[in-house]
C-alpha positions as CSV (number, residue, x, y, z in Angstrom):
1,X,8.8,-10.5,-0.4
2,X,8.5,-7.7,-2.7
3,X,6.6,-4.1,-1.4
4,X,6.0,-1.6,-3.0
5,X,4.8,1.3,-0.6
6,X,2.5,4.6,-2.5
7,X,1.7,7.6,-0.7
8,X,2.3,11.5,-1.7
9,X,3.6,12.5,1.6
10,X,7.8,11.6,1.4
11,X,7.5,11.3,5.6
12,X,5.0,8.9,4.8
13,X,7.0,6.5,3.0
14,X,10.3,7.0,4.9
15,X,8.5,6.4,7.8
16,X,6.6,3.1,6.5
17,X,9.9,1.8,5.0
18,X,11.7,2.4,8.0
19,X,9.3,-0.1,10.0
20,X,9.6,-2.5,7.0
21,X,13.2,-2.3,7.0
22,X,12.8,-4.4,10.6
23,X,11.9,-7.4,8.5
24,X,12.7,-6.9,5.0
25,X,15.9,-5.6,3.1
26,X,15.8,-2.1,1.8
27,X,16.4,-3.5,-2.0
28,X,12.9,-5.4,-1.7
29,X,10.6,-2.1,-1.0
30,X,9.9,0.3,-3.8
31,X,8.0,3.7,-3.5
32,X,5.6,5.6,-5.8
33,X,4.1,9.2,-5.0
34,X,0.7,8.3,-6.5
35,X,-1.8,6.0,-8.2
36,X,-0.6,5.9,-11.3
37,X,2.8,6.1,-10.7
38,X,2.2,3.2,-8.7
39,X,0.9,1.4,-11.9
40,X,3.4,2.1,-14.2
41,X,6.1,0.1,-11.7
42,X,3.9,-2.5,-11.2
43,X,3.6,-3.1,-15.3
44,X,7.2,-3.5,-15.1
45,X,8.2,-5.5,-11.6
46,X,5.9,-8.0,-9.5
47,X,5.4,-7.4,-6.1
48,X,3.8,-9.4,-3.4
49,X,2.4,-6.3,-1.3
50,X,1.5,-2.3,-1.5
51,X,0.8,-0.5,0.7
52,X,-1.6,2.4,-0.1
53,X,-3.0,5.6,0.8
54,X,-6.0,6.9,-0.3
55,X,-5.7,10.6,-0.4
56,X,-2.9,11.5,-3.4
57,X,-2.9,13.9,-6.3
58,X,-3.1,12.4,-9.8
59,X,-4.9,9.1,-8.6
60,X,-6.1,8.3,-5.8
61,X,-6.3,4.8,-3.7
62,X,-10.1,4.3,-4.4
63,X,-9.0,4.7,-8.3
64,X,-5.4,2.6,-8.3
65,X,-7.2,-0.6,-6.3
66,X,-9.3,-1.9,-9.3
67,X,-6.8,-0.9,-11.7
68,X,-4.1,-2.7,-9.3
69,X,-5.9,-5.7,-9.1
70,X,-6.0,-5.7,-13.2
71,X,-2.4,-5.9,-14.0
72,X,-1.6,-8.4,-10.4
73,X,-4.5,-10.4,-9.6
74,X,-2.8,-12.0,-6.5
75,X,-1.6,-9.0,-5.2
76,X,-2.2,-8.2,-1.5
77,X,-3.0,-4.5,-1.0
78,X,-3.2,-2.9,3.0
79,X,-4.5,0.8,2.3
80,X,-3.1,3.1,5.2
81,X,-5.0,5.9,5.6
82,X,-5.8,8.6,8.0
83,X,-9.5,8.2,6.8
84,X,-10.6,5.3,9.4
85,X,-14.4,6.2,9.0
86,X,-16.1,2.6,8.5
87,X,-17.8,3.6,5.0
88,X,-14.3,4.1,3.9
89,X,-13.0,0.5,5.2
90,X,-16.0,-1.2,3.8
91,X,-15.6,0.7,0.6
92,X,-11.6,-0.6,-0.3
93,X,-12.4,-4.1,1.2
94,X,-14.8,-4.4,-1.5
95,X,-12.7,-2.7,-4.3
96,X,-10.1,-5.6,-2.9
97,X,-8.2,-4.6,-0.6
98,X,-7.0,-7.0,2.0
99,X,-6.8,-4.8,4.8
100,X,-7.5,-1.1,5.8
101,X,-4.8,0.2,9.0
102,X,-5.1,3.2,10.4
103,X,-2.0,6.4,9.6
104,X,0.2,5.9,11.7
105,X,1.1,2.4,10.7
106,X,3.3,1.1,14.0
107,X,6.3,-1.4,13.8
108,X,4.6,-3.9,15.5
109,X,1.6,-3.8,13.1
110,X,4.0,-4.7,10.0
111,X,5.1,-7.6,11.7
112,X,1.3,-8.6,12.2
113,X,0.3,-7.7,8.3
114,X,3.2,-9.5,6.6
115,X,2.4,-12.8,8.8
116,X,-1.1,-12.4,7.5
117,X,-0.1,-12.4,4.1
């Protein structure tokens, strides 16, 4: 399984691909700092997963889904956000999103999210 993990915060990702380490090798996860960073890697590699924020400079997670979801159809995306209002779930589930978990994502919950998918 492939990952590809955006979010501007560096802490962020380290702290994501830490937890994914438990259960995937470090080659398979790939990082992006934004939206469209995020889509330029995914024009060149496939993954099977990102893992989004919504909040980030240059595009944002409400942008990148649709956009996503263009270039990888079959692409599973799990937005992780501090923003855990229920307008804001409801709004990425129907952009496409498969899931919406809460910042910070735990160990335990990886495990859960990469059973479900």
């Amino acid at each position: 399984m492939r990952c590809l993990i955006t979010d501007d915060s560096k802490l962020a990702r380290k702290v994501l691909k830490k937890a994914l380490c438990e259960y995937l090798d470090e080659e398979q996860i790939t990082e992006a700092k934004n939206g469209l960073e995020a889509l330029k890697i995914l024009l060149q590699e496939k993954f099977d997963l990102i893992f989004l924020d919504l909040t980030m400079p240059v595009m944002n997670g409400y942008e990148t889904i649709p956009k996503l979801l263009d270039i990888q159809p079959d692409i599973k995306i799990v937005v992780v956000s501090a923003d855990v209002q229920q307008k804001a779930k409801e709004r990425v589930l129907s952009l496409g999103a498969a899931m919406h978990i809460e910042k910070p994502i735990k160990t335990l919950q990886i495990k859960e999210i990469l059973e479900a998918l």
